[in-house]
Legacy VTK file of the C-alpha trace (Angstrom):
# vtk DataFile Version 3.0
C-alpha trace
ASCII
DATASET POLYDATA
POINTS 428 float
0.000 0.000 0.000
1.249 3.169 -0.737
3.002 5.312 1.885
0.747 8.351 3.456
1.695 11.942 1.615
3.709 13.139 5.287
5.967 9.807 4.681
6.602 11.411 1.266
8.092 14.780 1.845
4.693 16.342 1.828
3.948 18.448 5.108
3.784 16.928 8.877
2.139 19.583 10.902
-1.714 19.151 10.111
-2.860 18.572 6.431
-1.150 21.258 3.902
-2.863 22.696 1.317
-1.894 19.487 -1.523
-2.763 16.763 0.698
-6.109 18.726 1.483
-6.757 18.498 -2.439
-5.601 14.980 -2.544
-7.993 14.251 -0.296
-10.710 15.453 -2.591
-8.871 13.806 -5.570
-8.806 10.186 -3.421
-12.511 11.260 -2.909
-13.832 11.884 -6.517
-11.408 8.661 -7.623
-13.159 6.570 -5.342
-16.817 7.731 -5.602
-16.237 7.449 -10.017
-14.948 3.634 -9.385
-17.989 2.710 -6.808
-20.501 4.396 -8.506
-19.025 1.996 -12.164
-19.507 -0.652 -9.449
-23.057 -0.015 -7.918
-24.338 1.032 -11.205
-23.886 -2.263 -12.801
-24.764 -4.196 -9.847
-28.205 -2.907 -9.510
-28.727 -2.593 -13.227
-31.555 -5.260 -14.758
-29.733 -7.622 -16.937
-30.995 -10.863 -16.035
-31.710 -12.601 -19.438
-29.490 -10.784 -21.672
-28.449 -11.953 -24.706
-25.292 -9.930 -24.211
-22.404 -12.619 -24.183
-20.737 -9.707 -21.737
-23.271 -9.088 -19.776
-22.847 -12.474 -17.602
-19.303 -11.334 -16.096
-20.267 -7.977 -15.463
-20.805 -8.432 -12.076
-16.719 -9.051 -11.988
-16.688 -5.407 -13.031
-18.789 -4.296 -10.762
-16.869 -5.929 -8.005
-14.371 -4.048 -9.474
-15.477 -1.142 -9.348
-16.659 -1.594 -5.601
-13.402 -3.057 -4.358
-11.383 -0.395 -5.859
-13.442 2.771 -4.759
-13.203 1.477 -0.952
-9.428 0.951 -1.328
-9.056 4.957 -2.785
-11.033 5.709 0.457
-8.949 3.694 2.602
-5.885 6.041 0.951
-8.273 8.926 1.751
-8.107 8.198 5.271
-4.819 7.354 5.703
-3.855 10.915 5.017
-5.725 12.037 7.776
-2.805 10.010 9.848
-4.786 8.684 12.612
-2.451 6.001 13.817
-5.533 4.274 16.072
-6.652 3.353 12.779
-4.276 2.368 11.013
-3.901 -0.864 12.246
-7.142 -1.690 10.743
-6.990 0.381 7.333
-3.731 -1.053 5.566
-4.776 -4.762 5.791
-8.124 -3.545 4.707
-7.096 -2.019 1.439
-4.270 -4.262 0.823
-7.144 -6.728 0.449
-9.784 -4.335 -1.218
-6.648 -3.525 -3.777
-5.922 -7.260 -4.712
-9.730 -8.003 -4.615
-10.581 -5.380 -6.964
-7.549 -6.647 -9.513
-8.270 -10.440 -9.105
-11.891 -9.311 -10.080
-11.083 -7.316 -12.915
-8.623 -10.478 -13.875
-11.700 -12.614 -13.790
-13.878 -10.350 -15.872
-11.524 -10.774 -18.626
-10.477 -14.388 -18.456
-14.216 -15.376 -18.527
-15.033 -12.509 -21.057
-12.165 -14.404 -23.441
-12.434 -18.118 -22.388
-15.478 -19.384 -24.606
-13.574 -17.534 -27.603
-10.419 -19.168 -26.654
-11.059 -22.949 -26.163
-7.781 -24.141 -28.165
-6.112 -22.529 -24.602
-8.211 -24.133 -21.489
-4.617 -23.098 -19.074
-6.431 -19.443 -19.839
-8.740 -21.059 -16.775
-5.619 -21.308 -14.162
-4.526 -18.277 -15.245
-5.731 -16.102 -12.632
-5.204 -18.775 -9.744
-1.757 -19.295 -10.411
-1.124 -15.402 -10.286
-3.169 -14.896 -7.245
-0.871 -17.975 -5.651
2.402 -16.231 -6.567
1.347 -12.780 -5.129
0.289 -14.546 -2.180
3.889 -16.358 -1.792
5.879 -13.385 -2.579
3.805 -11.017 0.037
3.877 -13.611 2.775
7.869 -14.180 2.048
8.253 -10.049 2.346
9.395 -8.629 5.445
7.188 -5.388 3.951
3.705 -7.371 3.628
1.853 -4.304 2.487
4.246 -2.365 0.221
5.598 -5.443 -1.771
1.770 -6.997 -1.552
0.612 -3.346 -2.965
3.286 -3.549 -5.560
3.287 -7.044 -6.669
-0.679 -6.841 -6.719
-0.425 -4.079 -9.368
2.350 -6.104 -10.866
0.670 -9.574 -11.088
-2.684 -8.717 -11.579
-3.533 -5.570 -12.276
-1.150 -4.952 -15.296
-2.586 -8.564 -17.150
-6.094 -7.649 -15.262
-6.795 -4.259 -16.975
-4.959 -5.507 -20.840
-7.311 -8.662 -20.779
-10.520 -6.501 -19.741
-9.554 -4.306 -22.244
-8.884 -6.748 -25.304
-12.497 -8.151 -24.037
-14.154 -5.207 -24.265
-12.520 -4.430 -27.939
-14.209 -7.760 -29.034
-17.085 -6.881 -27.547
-17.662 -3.780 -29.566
-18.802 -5.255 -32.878
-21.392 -6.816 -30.997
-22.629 -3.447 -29.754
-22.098 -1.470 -33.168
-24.604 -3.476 -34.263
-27.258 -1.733 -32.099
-25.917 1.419 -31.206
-23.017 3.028 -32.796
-22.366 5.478 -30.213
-22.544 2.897 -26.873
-19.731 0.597 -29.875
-17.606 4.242 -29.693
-17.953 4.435 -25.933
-16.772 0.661 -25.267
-13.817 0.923 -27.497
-12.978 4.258 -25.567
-13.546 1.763 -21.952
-11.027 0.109 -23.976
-8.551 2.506 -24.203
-8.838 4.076 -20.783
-8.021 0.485 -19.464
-5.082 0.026 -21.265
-4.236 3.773 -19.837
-5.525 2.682 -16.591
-2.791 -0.476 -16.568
-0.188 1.531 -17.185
-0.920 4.502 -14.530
-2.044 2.125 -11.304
-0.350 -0.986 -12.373
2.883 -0.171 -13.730
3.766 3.282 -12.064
3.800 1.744 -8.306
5.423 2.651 -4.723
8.850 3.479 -4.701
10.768 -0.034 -3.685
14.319 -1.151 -3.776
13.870 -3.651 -6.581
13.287 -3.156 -10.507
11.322 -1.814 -12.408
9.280 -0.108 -8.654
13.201 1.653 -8.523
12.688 3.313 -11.798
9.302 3.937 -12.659
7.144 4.964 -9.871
4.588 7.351 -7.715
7.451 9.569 -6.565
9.437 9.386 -10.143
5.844 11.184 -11.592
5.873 13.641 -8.774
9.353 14.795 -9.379
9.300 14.669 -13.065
5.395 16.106 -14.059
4.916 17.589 -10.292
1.297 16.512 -10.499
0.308 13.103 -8.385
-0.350 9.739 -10.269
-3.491 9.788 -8.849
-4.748 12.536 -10.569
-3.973 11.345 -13.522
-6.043 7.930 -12.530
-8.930 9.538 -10.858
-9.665 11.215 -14.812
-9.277 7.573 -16.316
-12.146 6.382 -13.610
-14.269 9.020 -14.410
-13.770 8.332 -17.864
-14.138 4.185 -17.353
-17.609 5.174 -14.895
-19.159 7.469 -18.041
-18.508 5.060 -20.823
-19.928 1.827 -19.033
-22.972 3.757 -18.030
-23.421 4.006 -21.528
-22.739 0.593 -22.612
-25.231 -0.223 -19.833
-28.362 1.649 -21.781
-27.709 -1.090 -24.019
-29.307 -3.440 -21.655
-32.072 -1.375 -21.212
-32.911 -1.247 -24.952
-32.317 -4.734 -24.720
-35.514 -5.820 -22.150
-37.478 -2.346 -24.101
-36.867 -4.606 -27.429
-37.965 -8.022 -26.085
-41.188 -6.297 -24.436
-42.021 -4.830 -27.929
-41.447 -8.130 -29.368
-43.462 -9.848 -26.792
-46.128 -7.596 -27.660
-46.293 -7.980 -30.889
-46.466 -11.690 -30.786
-49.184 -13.884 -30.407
-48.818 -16.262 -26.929
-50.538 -19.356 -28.579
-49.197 -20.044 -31.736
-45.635 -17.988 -31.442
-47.019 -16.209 -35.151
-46.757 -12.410 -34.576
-50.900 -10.846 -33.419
-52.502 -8.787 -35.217
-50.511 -5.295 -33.738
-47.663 -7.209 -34.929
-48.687 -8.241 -38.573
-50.613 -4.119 -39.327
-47.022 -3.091 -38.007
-44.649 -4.861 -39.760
-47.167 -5.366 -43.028
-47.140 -1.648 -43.402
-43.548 -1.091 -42.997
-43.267 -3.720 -45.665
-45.802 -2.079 -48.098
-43.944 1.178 -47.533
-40.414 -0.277 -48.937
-42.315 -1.979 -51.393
-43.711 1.379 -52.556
-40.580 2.931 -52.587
-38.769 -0.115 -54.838
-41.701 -0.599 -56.919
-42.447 -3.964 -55.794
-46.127 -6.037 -55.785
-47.340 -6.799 -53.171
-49.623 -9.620 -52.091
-51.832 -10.128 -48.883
-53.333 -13.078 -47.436
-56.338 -13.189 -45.113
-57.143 -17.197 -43.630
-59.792 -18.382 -41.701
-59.585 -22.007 -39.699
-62.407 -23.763 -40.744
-65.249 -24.741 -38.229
-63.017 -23.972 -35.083
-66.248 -23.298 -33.186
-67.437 -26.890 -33.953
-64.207 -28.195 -33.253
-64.448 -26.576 -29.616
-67.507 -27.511 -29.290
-67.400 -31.323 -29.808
-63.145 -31.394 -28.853
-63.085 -28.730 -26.153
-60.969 -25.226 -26.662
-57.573 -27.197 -25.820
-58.406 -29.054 -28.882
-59.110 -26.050 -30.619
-56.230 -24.680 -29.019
-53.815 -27.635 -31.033
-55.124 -27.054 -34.551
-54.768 -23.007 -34.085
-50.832 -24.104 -33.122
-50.698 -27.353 -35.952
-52.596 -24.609 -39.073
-49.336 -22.022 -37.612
-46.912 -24.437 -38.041
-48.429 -25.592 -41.821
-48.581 -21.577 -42.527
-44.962 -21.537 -41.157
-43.858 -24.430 -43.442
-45.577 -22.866 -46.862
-44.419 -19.371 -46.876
-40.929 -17.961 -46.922
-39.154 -16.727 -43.629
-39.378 -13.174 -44.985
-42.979 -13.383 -45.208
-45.019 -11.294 -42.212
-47.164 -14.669 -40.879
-49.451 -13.541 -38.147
-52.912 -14.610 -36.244
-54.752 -11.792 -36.841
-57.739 -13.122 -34.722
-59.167 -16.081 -32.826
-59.149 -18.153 -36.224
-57.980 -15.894 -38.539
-54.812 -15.413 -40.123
-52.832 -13.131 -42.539
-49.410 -13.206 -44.710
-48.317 -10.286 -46.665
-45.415 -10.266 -49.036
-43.915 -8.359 -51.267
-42.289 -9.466 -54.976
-44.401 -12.419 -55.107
-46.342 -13.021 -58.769
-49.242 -14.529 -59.911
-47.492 -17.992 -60.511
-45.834 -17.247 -56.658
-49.339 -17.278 -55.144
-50.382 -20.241 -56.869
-47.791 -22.021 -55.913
-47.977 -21.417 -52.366
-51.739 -22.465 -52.553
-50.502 -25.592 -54.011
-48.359 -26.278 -51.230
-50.520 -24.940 -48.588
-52.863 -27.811 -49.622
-50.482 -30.633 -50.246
-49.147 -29.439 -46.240
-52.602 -29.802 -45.285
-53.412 -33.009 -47.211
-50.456 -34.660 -45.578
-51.808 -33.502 -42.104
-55.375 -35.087 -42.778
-53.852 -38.221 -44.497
-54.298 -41.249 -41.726
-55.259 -38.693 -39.263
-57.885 -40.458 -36.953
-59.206 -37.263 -34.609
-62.548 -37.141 -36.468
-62.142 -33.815 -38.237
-60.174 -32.755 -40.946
-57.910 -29.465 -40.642
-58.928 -26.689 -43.224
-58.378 -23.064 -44.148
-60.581 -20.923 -46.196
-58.292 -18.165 -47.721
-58.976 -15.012 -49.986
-55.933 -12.588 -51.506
-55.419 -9.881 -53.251
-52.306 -8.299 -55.397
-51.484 -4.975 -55.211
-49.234 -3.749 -58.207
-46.620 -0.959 -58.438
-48.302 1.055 -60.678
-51.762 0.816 -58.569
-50.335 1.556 -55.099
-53.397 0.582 -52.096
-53.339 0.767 -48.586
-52.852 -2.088 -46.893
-56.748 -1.455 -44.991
-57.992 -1.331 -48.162
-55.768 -4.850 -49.451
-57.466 -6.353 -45.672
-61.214 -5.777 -47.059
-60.590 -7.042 -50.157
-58.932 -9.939 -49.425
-60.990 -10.655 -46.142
-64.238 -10.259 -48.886
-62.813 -12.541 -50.614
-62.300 -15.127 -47.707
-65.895 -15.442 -47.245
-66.533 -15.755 -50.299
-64.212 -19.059 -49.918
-65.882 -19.748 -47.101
-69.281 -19.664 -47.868
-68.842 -21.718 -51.151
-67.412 -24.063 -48.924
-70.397 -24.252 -47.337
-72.595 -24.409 -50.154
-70.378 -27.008 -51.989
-68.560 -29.511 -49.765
-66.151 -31.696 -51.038
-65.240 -33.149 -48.185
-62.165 -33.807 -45.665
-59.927 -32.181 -48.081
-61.646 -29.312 -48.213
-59.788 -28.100 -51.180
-57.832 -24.696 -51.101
-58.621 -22.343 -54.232
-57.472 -19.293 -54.927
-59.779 -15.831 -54.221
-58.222 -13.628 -56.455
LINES 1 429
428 0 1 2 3 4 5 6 7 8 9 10 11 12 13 14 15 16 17 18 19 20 21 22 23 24 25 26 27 28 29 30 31 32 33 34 35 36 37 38 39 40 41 42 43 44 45 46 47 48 49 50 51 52 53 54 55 56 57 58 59 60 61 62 63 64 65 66 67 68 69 70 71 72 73 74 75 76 77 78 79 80 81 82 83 84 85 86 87 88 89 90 91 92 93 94 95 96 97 98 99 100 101 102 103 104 105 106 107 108 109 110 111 112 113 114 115 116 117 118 119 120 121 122 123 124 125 126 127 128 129 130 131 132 133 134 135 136 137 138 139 140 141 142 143 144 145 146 147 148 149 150 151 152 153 154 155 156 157 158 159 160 161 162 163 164 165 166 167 168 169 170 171 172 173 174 175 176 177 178 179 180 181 182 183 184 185 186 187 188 189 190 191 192 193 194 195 196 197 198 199 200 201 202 203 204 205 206 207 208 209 210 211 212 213 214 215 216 217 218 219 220 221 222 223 224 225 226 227 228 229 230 231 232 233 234 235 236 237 238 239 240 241 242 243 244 245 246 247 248 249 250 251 252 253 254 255 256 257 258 259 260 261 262 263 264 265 266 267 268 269 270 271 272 273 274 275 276 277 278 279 280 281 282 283 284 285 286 287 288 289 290 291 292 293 294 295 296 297 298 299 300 301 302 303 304 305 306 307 308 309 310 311 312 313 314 315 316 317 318 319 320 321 322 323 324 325 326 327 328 329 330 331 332 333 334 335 336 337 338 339 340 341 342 343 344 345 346 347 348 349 350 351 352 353 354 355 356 357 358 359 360 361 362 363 364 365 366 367 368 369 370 371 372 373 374 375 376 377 378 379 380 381 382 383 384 385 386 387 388 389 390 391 392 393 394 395 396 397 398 399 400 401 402 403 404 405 406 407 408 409 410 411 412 413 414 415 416 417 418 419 420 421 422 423 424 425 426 427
């Protein structure tokens, strides 16, 4: 642990007018590193699809450990001997805690991209072992464990966190450009951080402490390391708060997807399909593209319920999704629009298109009902309509037609049975 400012040169009668602002610095470089580390704690992101966002709590433990150990400096410039005692062992261990954590953070962050090097695992352990050999076998247990902490793991601590977070980032750009800017600056300010609190270390007897240290950077720049350290946590603290909006867009996203998605059949509901069906029309407008919309109905779902019961009714809703799912192409918008109804809009899709996913709707359905012994056969009654580039509709107005259309279907159906197959035709 680094020597109090009065051990230093600095002044020994009451606190002098630097150690008074050191104080504050020690303050403001603490508060920026447990804020980083309270902010992420208490931050929802349980579920995350963020392959960072499961070690982040090592960060945040970070963060926490390494705030208390500035205070503990804080305090020890107030040279209250009564206490001392209790503060050096205290942030000796906050010190190595909050380096073995940020260690952690970047051995797991790396691991399940690195599986051709499993020793990555030990890594940490076998560093953690050494600084704990080398500070018992010290006659000066908390400078040489200060030193060799900084040394051992938080020089390899802050370059690993920092090469994680620079893979990270294309993850991010993806979503936000900005919060992608703001990692790869976390980046940098780690690497910056490594060098300032892990290389530049208590003056010892030993290389490279000897040569590069706190007192060399007084002498030399006549401004305190920790100055210099206190800007990179403030500047760590601001960028991770903004890499952790992405987690908030993150559970926004999936609640906007949840509610546009029908619970039953996993086929987006009908908020879903007018959403996504317009923005479609709209790009199909612009390209001067056709468009085509489907409207289905499940036939005689009420009689199924009826004689089956609604969890019957319940399985041919899901087993007609999964036929509509296996006919039309992925980039097709496949909703249930109602209790039995469906719709499917797409856009580029001809004449010969729609007739050939009729055709396969009803060979889907035809393999469904072959051998099937559940007393009813499983049927659709569907009605479309095109909508051409150089006619541009709404898609309300492509919905009436096409539902018309349905029952049209539907009630020549009716009129003309032809039986369990219950043959699809085309409403154009």
């Amino acid at each position: 642990m680094e020597a109090p400012f009065a051990e230093r040169g600095w002044s020994k009668g009451g606190l002098s007018r630097e150690e008074r602002v050191m104080i504050l610095v020690y303050f403001i470089y603490g508060l920026a590193f447990y804020s980083l580390g309270t902010s992420i704690l208490f931050y929802p992101k349980r579920g995350s699809e963020f392959s960072v966002a499961k070690t982040f709590l090592l960060v945040a433990s970070f963060g926490i450990f390494h705030g208390i150990h500035e205070w503990v400096e804080m305090f020890l410039l107030l040279q209250r001997p009564a206490e001392t005692a209790f503060l050096k062992p205290a942030g000796l261990l906050c010190l190595t805690a909050s380096f073995l954590s940020l260690l952690l953070f970047g051995v797991k962050s790396l691991s399940p991209k690195n599986r051709s090097f499993p020793l990555i695992a030990v890594f940490p352990l076998g560093l953690l072992l050494t600084w704990v050999f080398i500070t018992g076998a010290s006659g000066r247990v908390y400078l040489m464990g200060d030193i060799w902490a900084r040394y051992l793991l938080g020089v390899p601590g802050t370059l690993l966190t920092s090469w994680a977070l620079f893979r990270q980032s294309p993850e991010f750009k993806k979503i936000s450009p900005r919060v992608a800017v703001h990692t790869e600056s976390a980046a940098v300010l780690f690497l910056l951080y490594g060098f300032l609190s892990g290389v530049v270390v208590p003056d010892a007897g030993f290389f490279p402490a000897s040569w590069i240290n706190t007192s060399w950077v007084v002498r030399h720049i006549e401004i305190p390391v920790q100055v210099f350290r206190a800007v990179c946590a403030l500047g760590i603290t601001y960028c991770f708060i903004s890499m952790l909006s992405l987690f908030s867009w993150e559970t926004n996203n999936k609640l906007r997807t949840l509610s546009l998605k029908d619970e039953l059949t996993g086929l987006l509901n009908r908020r879903g399909f007018f959403t996504l069906a317009e923005q479609q029309r709209k790009v199909a407008q612009r390209q001067n593209k056709s468009m085509l919309l489907l409207i289905g109905d499940l036939d005689n779902l009420k009689g199924i319920n009826d004689k089956w019961g609604h969890q019957e009714g319940d399985s041919t809703l899901k087993e007609i999704s999964d036929v509509l799912r296996e006919t039309f192409r992925r980039a097709d918008v496949i909703a249930r629009t109602g209790g039995d109804e469906f719709g499917i809009f797409q856009i580029e899709s001809s004449a010969d298109d729609l007739n050939a996913s009729l055709s396969r709707l009803q060979d889907h359905l035809a393999e469904r009902n072959a051998g099937n012994n559940r007393g009813y056969a499983l049927s659709i009654s569907v009605g479309s309509v095109r909508c051409e580039p150089d006619a541009p509709c709404s898609l309300d107005e492509m919905v009436l037609q096409a539902d018309r259309r349905m029952y049209e279907q539907k009630k020549n159906k009716r009129e003309h049975p032809v039986g369990l197959s219950n043959k699809i035709v085309d409403g154009m």
